[in-house]
C-alpha positions as CSV (number, residue, x, y, z in Angstrom):
1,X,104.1,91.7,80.7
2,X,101.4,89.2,80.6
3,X,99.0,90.1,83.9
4,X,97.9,86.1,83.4
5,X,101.6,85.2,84.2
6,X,102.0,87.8,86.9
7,X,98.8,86.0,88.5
8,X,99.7,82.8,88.0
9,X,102.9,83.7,90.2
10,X,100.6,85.3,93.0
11,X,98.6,82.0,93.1
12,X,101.8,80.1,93.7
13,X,103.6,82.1,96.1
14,X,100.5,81.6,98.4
15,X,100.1,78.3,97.5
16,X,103.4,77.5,98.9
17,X,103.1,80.0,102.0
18,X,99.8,78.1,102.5
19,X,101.8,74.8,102.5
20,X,104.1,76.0,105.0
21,X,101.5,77.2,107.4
22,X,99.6,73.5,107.3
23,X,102.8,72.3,108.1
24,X,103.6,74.5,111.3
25,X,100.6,73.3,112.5
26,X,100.8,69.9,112.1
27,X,104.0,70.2,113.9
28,X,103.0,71.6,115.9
29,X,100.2,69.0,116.5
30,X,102.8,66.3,116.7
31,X,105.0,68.6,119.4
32,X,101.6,68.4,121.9
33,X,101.8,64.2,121.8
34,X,104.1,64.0,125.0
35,X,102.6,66.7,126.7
36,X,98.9,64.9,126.2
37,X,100.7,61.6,127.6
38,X,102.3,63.1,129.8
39,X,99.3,63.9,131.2
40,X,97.8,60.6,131.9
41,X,101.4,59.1,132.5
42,X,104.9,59.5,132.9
43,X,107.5,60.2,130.0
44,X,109.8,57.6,131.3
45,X,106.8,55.1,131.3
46,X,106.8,55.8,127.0
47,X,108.5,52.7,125.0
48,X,111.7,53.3,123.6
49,X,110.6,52.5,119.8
50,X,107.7,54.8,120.0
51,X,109.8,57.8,120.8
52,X,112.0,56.9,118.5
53,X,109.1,56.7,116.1
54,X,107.6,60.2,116.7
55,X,110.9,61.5,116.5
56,X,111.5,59.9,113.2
57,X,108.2,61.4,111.9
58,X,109.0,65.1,113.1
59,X,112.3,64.9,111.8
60,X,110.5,63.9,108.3
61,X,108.1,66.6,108.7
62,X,111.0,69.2,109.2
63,X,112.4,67.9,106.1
64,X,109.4,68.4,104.5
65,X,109.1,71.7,106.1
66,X,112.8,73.0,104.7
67,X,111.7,71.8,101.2
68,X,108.3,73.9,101.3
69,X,110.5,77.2,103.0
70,X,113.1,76.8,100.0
71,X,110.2,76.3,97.0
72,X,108.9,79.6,98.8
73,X,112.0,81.5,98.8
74,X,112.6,80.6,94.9
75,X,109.0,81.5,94.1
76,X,109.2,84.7,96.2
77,X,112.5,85.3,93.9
78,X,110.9,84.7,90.9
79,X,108.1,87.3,91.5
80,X,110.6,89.7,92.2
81,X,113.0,89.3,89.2
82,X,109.1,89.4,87.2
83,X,108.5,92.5,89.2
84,X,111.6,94.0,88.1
85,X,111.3,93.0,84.3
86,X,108.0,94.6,84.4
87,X,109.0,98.0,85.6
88,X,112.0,98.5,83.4
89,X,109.4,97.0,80.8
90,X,107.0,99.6,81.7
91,X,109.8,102.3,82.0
92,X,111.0,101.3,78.5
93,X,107.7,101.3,77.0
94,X,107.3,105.3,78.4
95,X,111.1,106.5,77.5
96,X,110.6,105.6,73.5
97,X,106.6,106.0,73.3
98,X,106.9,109.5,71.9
99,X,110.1,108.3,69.3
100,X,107.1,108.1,66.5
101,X,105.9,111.9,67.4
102,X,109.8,113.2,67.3
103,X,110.1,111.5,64.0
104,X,107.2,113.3,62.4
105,X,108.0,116.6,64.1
106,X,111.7,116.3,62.1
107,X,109.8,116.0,58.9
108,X,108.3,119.3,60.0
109,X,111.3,121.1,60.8
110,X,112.9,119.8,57.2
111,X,110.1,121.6,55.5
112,X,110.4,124.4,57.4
113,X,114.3,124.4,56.9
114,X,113.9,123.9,52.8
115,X,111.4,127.3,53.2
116,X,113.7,129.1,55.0
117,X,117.0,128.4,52.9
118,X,114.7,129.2,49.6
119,X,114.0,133.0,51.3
120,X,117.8,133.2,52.3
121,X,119.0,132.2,49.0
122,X,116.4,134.8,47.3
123,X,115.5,137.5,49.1
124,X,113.1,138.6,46.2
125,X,111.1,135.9,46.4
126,X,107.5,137.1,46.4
127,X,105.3,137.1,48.8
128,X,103.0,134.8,48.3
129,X,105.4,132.5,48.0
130,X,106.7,133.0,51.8
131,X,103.4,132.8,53.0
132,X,102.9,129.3,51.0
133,X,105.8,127.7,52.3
134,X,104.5,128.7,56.1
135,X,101.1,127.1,55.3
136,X,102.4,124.2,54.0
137,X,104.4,123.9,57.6
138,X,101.4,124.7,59.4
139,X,99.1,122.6,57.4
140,X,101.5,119.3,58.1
141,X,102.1,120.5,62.0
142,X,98.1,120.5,62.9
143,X,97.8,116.9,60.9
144,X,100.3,115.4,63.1
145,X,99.0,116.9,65.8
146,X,95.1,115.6,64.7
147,X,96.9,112.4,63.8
148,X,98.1,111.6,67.1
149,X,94.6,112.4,68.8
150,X,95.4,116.3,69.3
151,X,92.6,118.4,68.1
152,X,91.3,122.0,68.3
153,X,88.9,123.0,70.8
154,X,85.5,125.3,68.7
155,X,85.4,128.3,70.4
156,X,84.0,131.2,68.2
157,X,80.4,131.8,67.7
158,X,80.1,129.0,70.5
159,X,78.1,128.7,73.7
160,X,80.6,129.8,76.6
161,X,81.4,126.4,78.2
162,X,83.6,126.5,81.7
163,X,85.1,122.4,80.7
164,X,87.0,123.8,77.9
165,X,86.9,127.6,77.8
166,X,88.5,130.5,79.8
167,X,86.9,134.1,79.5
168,X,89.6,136.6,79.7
169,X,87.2,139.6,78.4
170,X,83.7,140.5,78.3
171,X,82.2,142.5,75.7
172,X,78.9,144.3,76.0
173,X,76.6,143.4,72.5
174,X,73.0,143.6,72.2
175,X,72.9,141.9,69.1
176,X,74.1,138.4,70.7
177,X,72.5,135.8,73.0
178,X,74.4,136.3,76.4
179,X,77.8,134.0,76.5
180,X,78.6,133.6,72.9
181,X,82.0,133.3,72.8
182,X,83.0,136.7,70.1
183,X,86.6,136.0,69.4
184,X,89.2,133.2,70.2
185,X,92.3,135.1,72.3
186,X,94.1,131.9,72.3
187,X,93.3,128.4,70.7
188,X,92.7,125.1,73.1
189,X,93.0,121.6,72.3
190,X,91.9,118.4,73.1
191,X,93.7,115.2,73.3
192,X,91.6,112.2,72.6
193,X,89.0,114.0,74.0
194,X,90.6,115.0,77.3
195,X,91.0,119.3,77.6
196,X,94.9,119.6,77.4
197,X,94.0,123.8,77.4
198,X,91.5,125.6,77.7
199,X,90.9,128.2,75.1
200,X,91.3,131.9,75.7
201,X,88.1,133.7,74.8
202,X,85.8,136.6,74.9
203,X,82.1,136.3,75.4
204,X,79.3,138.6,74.8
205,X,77.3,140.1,77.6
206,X,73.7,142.2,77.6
């Protein structure tokens, strides 16, 4: 949903609510004139056709009034039917977002189906072969995964950092500078560039 349009209704809803307030008070103006005469004279001492003039002109106002409350109500409407579109809109948007990612993870699961129904249908297959097939699965997993902004975290021969690795071990080694991350217990990723999970490591100590 355009957030122009949603603006544009914002700006018109309080353009009318701002009518309607003017209005109450210029009523409310006009409802002061016989108190104010009243003041310097008696009600009964008012002509006829001027009453009938000022209530003419507040019955036009009220009319005017009723026109301004019902433009208000429709407008107020219209927001919340926009409202309404935008959420399912927004709901929609979330529910089928990861329909791309399924699709590519199916591709994944036919290659690793084909693999697996070759080994069934020859146990004698060699080897090498079986271990083949399962990089050719793993190979096409981690490039989805990179394509759709999920990467590893680097982790061995690294400086220990606490934003995107967890020590679970600490080995003693004279040899290496102090927090140098020795092996990788557990591989962490990013996605698009926010830490998803840390990686699992263990970092050298003097």
């Amino acid at each position: 949903m355009n957030p122009k349009k949603s603006n544009e209704k914002n700006d018109e809803i309080f353009d009318i609510d701002s009518q309607i307030k003017d209005h109450i008070e210029e009523l409310s103006l006009k409802s002061e004139i016989p108190k104010e005469i009243n003041e310097s004279k008696n009600t009964d001492e008012l002509a006829k056709d001027d009453l009938a003039k000022l209530k003419l002109e507040l019955e036009e106002k009220e009319k005017e009034l009723q026109k301004i409350h019902d433009q208000y109500l429709r407008a107020l409407a219209d927001y919340d039917n926009l409202q309404k579109r935008t959420t399912k809109e927004r709901n929609d948007y979330y529910f089928y977002a990861n329909e791309s990612l399924f699709t590519k993870l199916l591709e994944i699961a036919d290659t690793f189906q084909r693999a697996s129904a070759d080994f069934e249908e020859n146990p004698n297959l060699k080897l090498e072969s079986v271990f083949e097939g399962f990089r050719v699965v793993k190979d096409q997993f981690l490039s989805v995964l990179k394509n759709e902004g999920v990467e590893k975290i680097k982790a061995k021969g690294e400086k220990f950092d606490p934003n995107f690795h967890e020590v679970i071990l600490v080995h003693n080694d004279e040899k290496l500078e102090e927090n140098t991350i020795i092996e990788e217990v557990q591989t962490g990723y990013l996605f698009k560039s926010k830490v998803i999970r840390p990686t699992k490591v263990i970092i050298s100590k003097k």
